[in-house]
N, C-alpha and C positions, 0 to 999 in steps of 0.2 A: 494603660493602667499604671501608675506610680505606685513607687514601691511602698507608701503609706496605706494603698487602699487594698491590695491582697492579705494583708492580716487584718486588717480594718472589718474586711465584707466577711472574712471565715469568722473573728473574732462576734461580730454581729448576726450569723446564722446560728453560730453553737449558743449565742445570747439569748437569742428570741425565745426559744424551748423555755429555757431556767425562767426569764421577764414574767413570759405567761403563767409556770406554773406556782412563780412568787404572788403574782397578782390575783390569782385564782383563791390561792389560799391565804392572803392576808384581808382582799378587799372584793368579796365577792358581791357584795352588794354594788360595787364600783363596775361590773362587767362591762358595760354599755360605755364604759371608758377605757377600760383597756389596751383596746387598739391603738387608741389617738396616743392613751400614756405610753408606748411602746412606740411608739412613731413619732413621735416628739423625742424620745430619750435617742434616737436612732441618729437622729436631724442633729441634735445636740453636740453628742458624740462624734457624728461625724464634722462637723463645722469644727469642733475642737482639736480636732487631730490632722486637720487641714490647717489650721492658721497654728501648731506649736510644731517649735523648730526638733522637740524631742522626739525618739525614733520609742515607740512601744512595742514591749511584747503583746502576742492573743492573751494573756494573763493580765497583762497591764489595763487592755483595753476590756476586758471582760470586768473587770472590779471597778473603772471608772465607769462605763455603761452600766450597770447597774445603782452606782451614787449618782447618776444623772437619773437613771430611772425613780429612786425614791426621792428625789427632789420634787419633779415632775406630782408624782400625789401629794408631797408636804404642801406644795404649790398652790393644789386645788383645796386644801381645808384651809392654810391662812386665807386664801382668797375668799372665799364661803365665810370664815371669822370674820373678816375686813367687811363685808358685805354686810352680816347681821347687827355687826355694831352700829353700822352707818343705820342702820334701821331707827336706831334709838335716838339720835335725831331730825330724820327725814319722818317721822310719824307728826299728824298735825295735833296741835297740842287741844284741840277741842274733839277729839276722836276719843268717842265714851271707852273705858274699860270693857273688854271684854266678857269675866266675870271675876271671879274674886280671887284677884291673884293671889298666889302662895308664896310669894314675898313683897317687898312695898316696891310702889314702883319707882322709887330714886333709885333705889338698890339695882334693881332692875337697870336702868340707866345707865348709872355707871359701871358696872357688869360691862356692858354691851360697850360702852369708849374702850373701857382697861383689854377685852379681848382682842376690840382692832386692832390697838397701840399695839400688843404683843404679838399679833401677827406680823407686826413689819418688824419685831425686832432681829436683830440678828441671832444665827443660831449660837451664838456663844450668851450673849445677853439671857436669850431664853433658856440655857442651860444652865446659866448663874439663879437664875429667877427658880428654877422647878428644883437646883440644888439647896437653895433657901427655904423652898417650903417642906421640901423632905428632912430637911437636919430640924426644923419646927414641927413637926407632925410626930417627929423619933427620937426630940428629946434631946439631938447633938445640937452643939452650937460651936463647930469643930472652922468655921469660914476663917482666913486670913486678915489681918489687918486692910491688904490690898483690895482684897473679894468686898470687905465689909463697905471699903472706899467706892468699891466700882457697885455695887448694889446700891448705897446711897446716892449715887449720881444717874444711875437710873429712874431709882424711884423720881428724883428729881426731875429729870426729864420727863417722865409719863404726867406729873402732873401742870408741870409749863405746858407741855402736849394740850392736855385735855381742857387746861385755863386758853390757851391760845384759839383754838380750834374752837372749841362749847361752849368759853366762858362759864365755866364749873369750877371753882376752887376745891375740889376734894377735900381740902385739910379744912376746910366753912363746914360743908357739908356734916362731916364724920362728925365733928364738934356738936352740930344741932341734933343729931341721930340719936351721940349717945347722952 
């Protein structure tokens, strides 16, 4: 036993307890995953502290296993995201309406691109993005010069994305909408 894996294995016993009763009470709907998320975060964890040359405390290793752990579930809803937008164009386009939808279905559409695209963005992208629509929603418009730059280059990307990928101009699109 190396001297990485005796705090490693205690830090990882006193974990599992907390793992389980964070996931019990945040995602119980999720139970039937559980295990795997806690067994995944375990593999994880462990592979990371085998390949870094840093020496961790049971503390160190306890707050890193669990940001591996809630990665591990952000993991399963982008993916589920990724997956329903791909819906939007793997559907055949002679496939009748179901019934009357309650928004139109372009909307509908591209909805489903912009959720995948923001599933793969990164978590600081996606935090600039959900920070934009909160300081829009409450009235602030408090973003930086820099923020406003890197939000514009986003948006820009999302729709080269969804022109490359769909062939959908978004900014066509909005134009005949509104």
């Amino acid at each position: 036993m190396t001297n990485k894996a005796a705090p490693l294995e205690a830090a990882l016993n006193e974990a599992q307890s907390r793992w389980k009763a964070w996931l019990r009470a945040r995602y119980p709907t999720l139970s039937h995953l559980h295990a795997e998320f806690m067994q995944d975060a375990a593999a994880d964890l462990t592979e990371y502290v085998q390949n870094s040359q840093n020496h961790f405390t049971e503390a160190d290793l306890a707050r890193i296993g669990f940001v591996i752990l809630k990665r591990r579930v952000a993991d399963l809803f982008r993916d589920k995201a990724a997956r329903w937008s791909e819906q939007a164009s793997a559907a055949p386009a002679d496939e009748p309406a179901q019934s009357a939808p309650a928004i139109d279905e372009g909307y509908a559409k591209i909805l489903r691109l912009v959720v995948g695209h923001i599933a793969h963005l990164s978590s600081s992208d996606r935090d600039l993005l959900l920070r934009q629509a909160d300081d829009m929603a409450s009235g602030r418009s408090a973003m930086s010069v820099a923020e406003r730059q890197q939000l514009s280059r986003l948006r820009t990307r999302l729709r080269q994305a969804i022109l490359a990928k769909h062939r959908i101009d978004i900014r066509a699109f909005l134009r005949d909408e509104l």
